[in-house]
C-alpha distance (Angstrom), angle and dihedral (degrees) to the residues before:
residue distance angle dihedral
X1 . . .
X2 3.67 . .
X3 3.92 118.7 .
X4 3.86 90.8 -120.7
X5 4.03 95.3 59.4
X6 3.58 94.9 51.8
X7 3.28 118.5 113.3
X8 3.51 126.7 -119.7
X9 3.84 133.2 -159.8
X10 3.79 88.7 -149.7
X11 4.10 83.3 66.4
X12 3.48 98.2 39.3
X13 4.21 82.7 55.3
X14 3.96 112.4 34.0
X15 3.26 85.3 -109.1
X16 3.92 97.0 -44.2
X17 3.74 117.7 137.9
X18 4.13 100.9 -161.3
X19 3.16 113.6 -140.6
X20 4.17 119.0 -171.7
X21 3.74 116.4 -131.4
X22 4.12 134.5 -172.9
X23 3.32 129.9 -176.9
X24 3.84 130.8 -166.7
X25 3.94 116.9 -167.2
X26 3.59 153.5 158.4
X27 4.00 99.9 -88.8
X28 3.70 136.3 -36.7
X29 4.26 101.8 -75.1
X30 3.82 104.8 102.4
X31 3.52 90.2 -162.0
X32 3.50 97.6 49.5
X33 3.22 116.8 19.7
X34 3.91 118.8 80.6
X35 3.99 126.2 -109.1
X36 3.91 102.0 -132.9
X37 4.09 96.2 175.2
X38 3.78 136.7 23.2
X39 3.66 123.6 -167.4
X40 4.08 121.5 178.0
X41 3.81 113.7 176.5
X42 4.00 109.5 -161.1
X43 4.09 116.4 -139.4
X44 3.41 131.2 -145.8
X45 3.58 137.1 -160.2
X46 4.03 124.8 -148.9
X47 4.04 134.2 -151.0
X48 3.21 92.0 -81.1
X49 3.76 101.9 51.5
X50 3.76 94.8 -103.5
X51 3.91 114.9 148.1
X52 3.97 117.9 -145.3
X53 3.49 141.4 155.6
X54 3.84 113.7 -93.9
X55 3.97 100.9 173.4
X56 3.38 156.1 -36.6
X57 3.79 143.9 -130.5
X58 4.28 117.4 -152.6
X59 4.01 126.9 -163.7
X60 3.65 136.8 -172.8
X61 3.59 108.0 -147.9
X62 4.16 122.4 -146.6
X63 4.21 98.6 -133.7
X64 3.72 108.0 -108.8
X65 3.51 112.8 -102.4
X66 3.60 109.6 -86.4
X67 3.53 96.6 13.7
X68 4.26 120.7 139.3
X69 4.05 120.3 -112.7
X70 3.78 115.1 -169.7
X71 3.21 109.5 -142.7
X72 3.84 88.0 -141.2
X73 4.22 85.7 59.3
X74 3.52 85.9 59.2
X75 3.83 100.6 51.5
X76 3.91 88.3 37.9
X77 4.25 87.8 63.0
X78 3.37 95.4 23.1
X79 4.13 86.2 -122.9
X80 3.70 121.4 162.9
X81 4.04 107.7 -171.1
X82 3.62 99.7 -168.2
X83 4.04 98.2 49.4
X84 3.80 105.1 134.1
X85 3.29 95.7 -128.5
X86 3.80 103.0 42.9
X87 4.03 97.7 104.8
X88 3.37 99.4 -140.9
X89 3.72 122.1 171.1
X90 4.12 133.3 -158.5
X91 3.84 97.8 -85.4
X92 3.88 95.5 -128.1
X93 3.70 79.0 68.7
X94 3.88 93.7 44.0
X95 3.78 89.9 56.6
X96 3.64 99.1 42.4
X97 3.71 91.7 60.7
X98 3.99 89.8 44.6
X99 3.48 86.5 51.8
X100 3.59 102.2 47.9
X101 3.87 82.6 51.3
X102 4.24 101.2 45.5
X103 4.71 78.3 51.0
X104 3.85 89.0 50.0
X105 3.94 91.7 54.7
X106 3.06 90.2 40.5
X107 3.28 98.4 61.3
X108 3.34 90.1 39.8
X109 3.78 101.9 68.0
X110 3.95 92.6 35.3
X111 3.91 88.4 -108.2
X112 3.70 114.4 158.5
X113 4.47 97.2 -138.5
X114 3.74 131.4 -24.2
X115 3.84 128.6 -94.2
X116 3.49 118.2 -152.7
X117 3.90 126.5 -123.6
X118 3.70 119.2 -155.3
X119 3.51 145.5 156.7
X120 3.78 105.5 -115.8
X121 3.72 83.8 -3.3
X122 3.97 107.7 -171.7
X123 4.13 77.2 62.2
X124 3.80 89.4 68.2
X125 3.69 106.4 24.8
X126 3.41 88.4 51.2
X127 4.02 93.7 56.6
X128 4.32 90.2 39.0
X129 3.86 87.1 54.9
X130 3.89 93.4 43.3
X131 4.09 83.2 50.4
X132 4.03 90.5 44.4
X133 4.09 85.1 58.5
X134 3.85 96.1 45.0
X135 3.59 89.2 52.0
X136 3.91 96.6 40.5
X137 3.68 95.2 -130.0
X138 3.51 117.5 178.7
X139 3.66 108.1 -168.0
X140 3.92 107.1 51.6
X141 4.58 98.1 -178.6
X142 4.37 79.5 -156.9
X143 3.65 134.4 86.6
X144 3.77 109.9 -95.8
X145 3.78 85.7 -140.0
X146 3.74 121.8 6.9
X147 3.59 125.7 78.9
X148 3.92 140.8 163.5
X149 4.19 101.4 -116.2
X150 3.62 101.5 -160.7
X151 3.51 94.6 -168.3
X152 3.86 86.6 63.5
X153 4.04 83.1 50.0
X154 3.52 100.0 53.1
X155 3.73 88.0 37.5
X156 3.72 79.7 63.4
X157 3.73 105.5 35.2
X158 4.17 104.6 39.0
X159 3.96 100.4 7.6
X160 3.10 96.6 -109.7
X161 4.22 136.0 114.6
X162 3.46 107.2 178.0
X163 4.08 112.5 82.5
X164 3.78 105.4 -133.9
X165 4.15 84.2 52.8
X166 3.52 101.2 38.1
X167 3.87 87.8 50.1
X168 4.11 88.9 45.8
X169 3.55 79.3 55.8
X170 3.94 91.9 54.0
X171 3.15 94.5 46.3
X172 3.80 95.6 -113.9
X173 3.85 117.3 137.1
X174 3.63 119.5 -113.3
X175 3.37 126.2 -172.8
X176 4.35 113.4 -156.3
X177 3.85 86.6 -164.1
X178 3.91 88.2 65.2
X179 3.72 98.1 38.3
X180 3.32 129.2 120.9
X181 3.79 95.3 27.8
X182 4.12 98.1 117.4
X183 3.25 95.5 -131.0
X184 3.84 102.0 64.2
X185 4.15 95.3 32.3
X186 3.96 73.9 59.6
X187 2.99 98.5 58.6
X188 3.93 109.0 42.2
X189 3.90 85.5 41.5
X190 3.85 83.3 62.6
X191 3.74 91.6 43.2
X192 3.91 91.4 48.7
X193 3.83 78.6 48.7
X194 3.77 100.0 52.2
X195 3.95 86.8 41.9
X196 3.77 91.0 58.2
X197 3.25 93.8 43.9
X198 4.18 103.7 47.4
X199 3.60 86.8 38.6
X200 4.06 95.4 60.8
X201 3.74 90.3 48.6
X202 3.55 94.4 48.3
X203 3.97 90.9 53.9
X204 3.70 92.6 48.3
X205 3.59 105.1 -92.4
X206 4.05 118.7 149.6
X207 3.52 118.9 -65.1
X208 4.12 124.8 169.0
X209 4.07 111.9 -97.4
X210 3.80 96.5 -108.5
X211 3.93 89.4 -167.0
């Protein structure tokens, strides 16, 4: 296949590299409340155009000190923040190595910064900005302010907002028992994501002339 009709996530993206996020935490103030896991799930996209998931990085985050945990957060996930054996680290440190990882791909895939994909996404970005400013980060590889919502995609797609139905819908297993860890709402968001995605292009909906 020649190198000029490859295509390219970059194109598919203006230049976005989408990058799926999660967040589990101790209530519903970003400012706060604390972030107890992060889960970002990195796409890829092959010759053909085809979007899948390739991997994805998890974290158990130590609460800030000071921060608010609702005791009804913590029987909603089923999160316990002081287990011994929970390996949580400071989240300044958390999002320095998901940073360092969300610059790698996207240098990787010639992207020019990273767009975050979420399932009710101003939820999360709201909490991973609120966390950038705690830590005083200066080099945040995301959108301040744009973001792929998938619930507002499969709202659109399969009628459905809430993830374990719109996935139903997508035919992509979900399993309530292992909800709410970050990790594997991560990852189906990112499927529902890829499904959305694949399935637009393969009804005829816009995609960049790759040459």
């Amino acid at each position: 296949m020649g190198e000029e009709s490859i295509h390219r996530i970059r194109d598919r993206f203006r230049g976005f590299l989408p990058i799926v996020i999660d967040l589990e935490t101790g209530g519903f103030n970003a400012r706060t409340d604390a972030i107890l896991e992060v889960a970002a799930t990195i796409v890829r996209m092959d010759e053909d155009g085809v979007l899948a998931v390739h991997r994805t990085l998890d974290f158990h985050v130590k609460p800030f000190e000071g921060a608010n945990i609702e005791k009804s957060a913590l029987d909603f996930t089923g999160i316990d923040p002081w287990h011994p054996f929970r390996d949580a680290v400071d989240e300044a440190e958390v999002l320095a190595e998901l940073f360092r990882a969300v610059r790698k791909e996207i240098r990787e895939q010639d992207c020019t910064r990273a767009i975050m994909v979420a399932h009710n996404a101003h939820f999360d970005a709201g909490f991973i900005n609120a966390a950038v400013e705690r830590c005083d980060i200066k080099r945040n590889p995301f959108h301040p302010f744009t973001f792929f919502d998938t619930a507002t995609l499969s709202g659109l797609a399969y009628g459905q907002t809430v993830l374990a139905k719109a996935c139903a819908e997508a035919g992509i297993d979900f399993d309530n028992s292992e909800a709410h860890s970050a990790a594997y709402d991560a990852e189906r968001t990112a499927e529902l994501f890829c499904e959305i995605v694949n399935r637009w292009r393969e009804s005829g909906g816009w995609m960049p002339d790759f040459g």
